[in-house]
C-alpha positions, 0 to 999 in steps of 0.5 A, spaced: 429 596 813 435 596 807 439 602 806 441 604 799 447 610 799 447 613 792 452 617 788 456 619 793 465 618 793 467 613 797 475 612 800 479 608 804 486 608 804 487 601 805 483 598 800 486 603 795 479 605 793 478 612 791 471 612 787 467 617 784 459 616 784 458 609 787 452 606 791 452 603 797 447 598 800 447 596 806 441 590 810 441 589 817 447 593 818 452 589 813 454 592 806 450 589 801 452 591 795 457 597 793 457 599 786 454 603 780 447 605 779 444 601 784 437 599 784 432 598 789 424 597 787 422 594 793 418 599 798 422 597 805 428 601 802 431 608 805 434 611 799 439 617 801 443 622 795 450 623 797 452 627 791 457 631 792 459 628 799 464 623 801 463 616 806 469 614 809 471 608 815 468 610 821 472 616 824 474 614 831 477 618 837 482 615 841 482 620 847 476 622 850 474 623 857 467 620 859 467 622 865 463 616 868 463 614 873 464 619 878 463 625 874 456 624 871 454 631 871 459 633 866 458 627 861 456 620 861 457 614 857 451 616 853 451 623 852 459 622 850 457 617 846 451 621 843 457 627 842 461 623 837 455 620 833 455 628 832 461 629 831 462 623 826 465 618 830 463 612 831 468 609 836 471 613 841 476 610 847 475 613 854 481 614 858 481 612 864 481 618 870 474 617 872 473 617 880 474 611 881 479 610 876 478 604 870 483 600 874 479 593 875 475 588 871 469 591 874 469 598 872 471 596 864 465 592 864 460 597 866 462 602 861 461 597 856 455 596 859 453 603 859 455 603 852 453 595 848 446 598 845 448 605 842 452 606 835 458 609 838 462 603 840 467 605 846 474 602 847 476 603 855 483 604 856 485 603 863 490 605 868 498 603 868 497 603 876 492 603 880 489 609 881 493 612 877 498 613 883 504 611 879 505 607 885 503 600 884 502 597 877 494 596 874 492 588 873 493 589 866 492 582 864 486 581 867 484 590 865 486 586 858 481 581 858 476 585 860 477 588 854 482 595 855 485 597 848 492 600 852 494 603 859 495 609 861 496 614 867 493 620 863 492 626 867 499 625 869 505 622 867 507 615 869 509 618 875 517 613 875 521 609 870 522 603 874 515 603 874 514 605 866 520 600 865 515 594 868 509 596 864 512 596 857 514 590 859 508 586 861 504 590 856 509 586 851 505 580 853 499 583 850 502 588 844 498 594 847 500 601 848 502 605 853 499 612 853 503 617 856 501 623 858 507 627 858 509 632 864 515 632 868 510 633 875 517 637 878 515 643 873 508 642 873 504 646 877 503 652 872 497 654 868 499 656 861 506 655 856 512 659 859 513 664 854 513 672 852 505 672 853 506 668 860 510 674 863 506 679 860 499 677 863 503 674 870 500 667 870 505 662 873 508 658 866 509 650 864 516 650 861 516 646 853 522 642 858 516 639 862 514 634 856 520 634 853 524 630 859 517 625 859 518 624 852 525 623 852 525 618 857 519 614 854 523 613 847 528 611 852 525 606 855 520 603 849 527 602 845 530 599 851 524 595 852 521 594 845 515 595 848 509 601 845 509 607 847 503 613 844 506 619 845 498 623 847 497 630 845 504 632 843 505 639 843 512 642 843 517 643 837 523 639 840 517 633 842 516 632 835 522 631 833 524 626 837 518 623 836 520 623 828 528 621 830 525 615 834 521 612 828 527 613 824 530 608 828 525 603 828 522 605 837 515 603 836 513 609 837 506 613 834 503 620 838 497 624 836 495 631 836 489 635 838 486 640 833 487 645 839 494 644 839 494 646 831 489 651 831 490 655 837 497 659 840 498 662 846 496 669 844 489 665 846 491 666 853 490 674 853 482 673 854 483 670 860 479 666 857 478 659 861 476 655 855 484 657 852 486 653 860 489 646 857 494 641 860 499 641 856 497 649 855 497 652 848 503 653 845 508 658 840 507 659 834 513 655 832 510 649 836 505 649 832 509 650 825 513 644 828 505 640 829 503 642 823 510 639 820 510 633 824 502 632 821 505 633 814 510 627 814 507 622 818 511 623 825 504 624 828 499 618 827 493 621 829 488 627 831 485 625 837 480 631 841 482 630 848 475 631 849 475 634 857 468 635 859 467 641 865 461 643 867 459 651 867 460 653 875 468 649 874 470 653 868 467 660 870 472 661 876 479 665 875 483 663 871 488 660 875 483 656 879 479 654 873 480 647 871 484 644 864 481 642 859 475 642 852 471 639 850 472 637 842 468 632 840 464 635 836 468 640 833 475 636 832 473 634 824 471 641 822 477 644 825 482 639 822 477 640 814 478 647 815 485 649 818 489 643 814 485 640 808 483 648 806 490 650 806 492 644 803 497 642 809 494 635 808 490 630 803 483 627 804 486 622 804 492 623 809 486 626 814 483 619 813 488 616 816 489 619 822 482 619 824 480 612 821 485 608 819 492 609 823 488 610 830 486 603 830 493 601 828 495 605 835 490 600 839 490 593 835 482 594 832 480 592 825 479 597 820 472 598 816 473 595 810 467 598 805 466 591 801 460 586 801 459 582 806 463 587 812 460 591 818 457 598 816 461 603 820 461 609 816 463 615 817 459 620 811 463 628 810 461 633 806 467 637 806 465 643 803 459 645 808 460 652 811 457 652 819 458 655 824 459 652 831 454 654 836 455 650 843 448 650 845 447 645 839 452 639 841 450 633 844 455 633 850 453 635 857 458 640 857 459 647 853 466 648 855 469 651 847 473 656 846 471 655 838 464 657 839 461 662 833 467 660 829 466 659 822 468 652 819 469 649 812 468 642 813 463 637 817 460 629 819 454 630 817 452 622 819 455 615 822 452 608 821 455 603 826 451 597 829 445 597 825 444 604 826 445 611 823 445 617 826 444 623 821 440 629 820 441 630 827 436 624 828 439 618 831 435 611 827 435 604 826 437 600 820 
C-alpha cells in the first residue's frame, strides 16, 4: 500500500525545511516523493489530509523504563513500545534498572528481540557496572556490540569517582555517553524536596546539594577525562548552571529535562498524592524558572519523560513508602506543547530539537531526514488540539499519572516508522 500525506507543514531543523502545504508519499515505508500537489489515481493508495497539522522526524524518547525483564506486571517491551506509538515517538531508549539488569550481551539481545517486529524502535542503555552495584564496571564493549547506545547506573548515581573516571575512559573508545543519574547517596534517603512544604507536611526531605555535588564532580571527571557525561532529569537551579558554564568551556557535556520538573512545584506534594513522589523530587518555583531558562538557552538539550511505570497495589500506599516515579510517555508532548510552546517559551522549532533532533545527537543515532529515498519515521502534531488526559486510555500497563483530567493544548496524533503507522488509535501497515 502506498501512502500519500497531503497538505500538511512539514519542519525539520536540519534540513532547514519549514514548508507550508506539502505532500508527502511514502511506498514500502520509504518517502517516495515530497512536494506540491501530489496526485495518486492508482486504487492501492491511502490518502490522509494533514491540513492544519505538522509532520515532524520521529520524536524519540531517551529516558524510558520498560520494565522487562522482571517487572512485566508494570510494563513490557510491547506495551512500552505501544505507549510511545500513542504518545508520538517512534523510538525510545530503555534504562537498564530492570531485574536482572541489561549488564550482559544476553539481556540486550532480548529486548531487542521483544522489540524487532513493532514500529517503536528501542535503544537499550545498559548498566556502568554490573548490576548497577557501582562496584565493578559492565562489559561496555561487548554491552556496545550488542547494541547498547550509552551506560548507565540509573536509579542511583555512579556509586564512585574512581569507578565513573574508569567508565568515561572506556566509553571514549566507543564515544558513547555516560547517563548519570545525579544523587549524593549520603543524603538520599527522603521522599520529597528539602524545602518550606517539607517542614510543613513533616516528610523526611532531598537537599537540592544531593544533585548538585553529583553534577559537580561528573563535570569534573568529563573535563578531566574528555569523555561524555548526560546530565538525567536535571532538576536544581545551581545544577542548571553549571551545566551552562560547563559547555561554555567546551566539557562534553548535554542533560534533559522531564515535563514533571517544568510543570509541576513541590506545592504538588500537599496531596499527599503518591503520583507527585518522584526522585529527583519536584522542586521550588525558582528551580523550575531556572529549567525553564535552561530550556530557553540551550543548556538543556532534550525533554525526555523518564516514563516509570508502577502498578496501582505499589503506588496506593503511604507516601513515604510508596515508590517513586510517573509514567509520562503519553502525556510528555502535550505537557511540553501546552506549558512552553503556548506560552511562548520556546519555538516549534526549538521543541523539535529537543525531542528528534538533539536526543539523537546525545546517543550517536542518525536523524530522519524527510526527502526521497530516506526511511519514513515521522512523527504527525496537530498543535492546537485540546484534550484532556484520561489514564484509562493510555496504552501503558501501568496508570501511575499526576496529570490525569488535565486539559492540554497540543498532541501526536500519529507515527510512521518501519513499514507501519499508528494513527487513529489503530496500529497498520504500510
Amino acid at each position: 500500500m502506498k501512502l500519500l500525506l497531503k497538505n500538511t507543514r512539514v519542519l525539520n531543523p536540519v534540513q532547514n525545511l519549514n514548508e507550508k502545504n506539502l505532500d508527502i508519499l511514502i511506498e514500502n515505508g520509504i518517502i517516495a516523493e515530497v512536494g506540491k500537489n501530489l496526485q495518486q489515481d492508482s486504487s492501492d493508495v491511502k490518502v490522509i489530509d494533514l491540513t492544519g497539522k505538522i509532520i515532524t522526524p520521529g520524536f524519540i524518547d531517551i529516558h524510558v523504563h520498560l520494565r522487562e525483564p522482571g517487572r512485566e506486571d508494570e510494563e513490557t517491551v510491547e506495551t512500552g513500545c505501544n505507549a510511545a506509538a500513542n504518545g508520538g515517538f517512534t523510538a525510545v531508549a530503555c534504562m537498564p534498572n530492570t531485574e536482572p539488569a541489561i549488564d550482559s550481551a544476553e539481556v540486550v539481545e532480548f529486548i531487542k528481540k521483544q522489540s524487532a517486529n513493532h514500529l517503536v524502535d528501542v535503544y537499550p542503555v545498559a548498566a556502568a557496572s554490573l548490576g548497577r552495584k557501582g562496584e565493578v564496571l559492565s562489559p561496555m564493549a561487548e554491552l556496545k556490540d550488542s547494541g547498547a547506545v550509552a551506560f548507565s547506573d540509573d536509579g542511583v548515581a555512579i556509586k564512585s569517582a574512581s569507578l565513573l573516571k574508569r567508565a568515561l575512559e572506556y566509553s571514549l573508545m566507543f564515544d558513547l555517553p555516560i547517563i548519570e543519574h545525579c544523587e549524593d547517596d549520603s543524603l538520599a534517603g527522603g521522599v520529597m524536596n528539602e524545602s518550606f512544604n517539607s517542614t510543613l507536611l513533616g516528610l523526611p526531605a532531598i537537599p537540592n546539594v544531593a544533585e548538585d555535588l553529583i553534577v559537580m564532580r561528573d563535570i569534573l571527571l568529563a573535563e578531566y577525562t574528555g569523555g561524555k557525561v548526560h546530565i538525567a532529569h536535571i532538576s536544581s537551579a545551581n545544577a542548571v548552571n553549571m551545566v551552562r558554564e560547563a559547555k561554555k568551556k567546551g566539557i562534553r557535556i548535554t542533560a534533559e529535562v522531564t515535563p514533571h520538573h517544568f510543570t509541576l512545584t513541590d506545592d504538588a506534594v500537599k496531596t499527599y498524592d503518591t503520583n507527585t513522589k518522584m526522585n529527583p523530587p519536584l522542586r521550588t518555583r525558582k528551580d523550575v524558572d531556572a529549567i525553564i531558562e535552561g530550556l530557553k538557552d540551550g543548556t538543556i538539550d532534550c525533554i525526555a519523560s523518564d516514563h516509570a511505570p508502577h502498578s496501582i497495589e505499589e503506588k496506593e500506599m503511604e507516601f513515604e513508602y510508596a515508590p517513586n516515579g510517573i509514567i509520562g510517555l503519553e502525556t510528555s508532548i502535550g505537557l511540553a506543547f501546552t506549558e512552553l510552546l503556548h506560552k511562548k517559551i520556546l519555538s516549534l522549532e526549538e521543541l523539535v530539537l529537543k525531542y528528534a533532533i538533539n536526543p539523537r545527537k546525545v546517543l550517536n543515532i542518525n536523524i530522519p531526514l524527510i526527502q526521497k529515498g530516506f526511511k519514513a519515521e515521522l512523527t504527525i502534531l496537530d498543535p492546537d488540539l485540546v484534550w484532556t488526559v484520561d489514564k484509562t486510555k493510555f496504552l501503558s500497563k501501568s496508570r501511575n499519572t499526576p496529570f490525569d483530567k488535565r486539559l492540554l493544548t497540543g498532541k501526536a496524533i500519529g507515527v510512521i516508522n518501519n513499514c507501519k503507522m499508528f494513527f487513529d488509535g489503530k496500529f497498520t501497515s504500510i
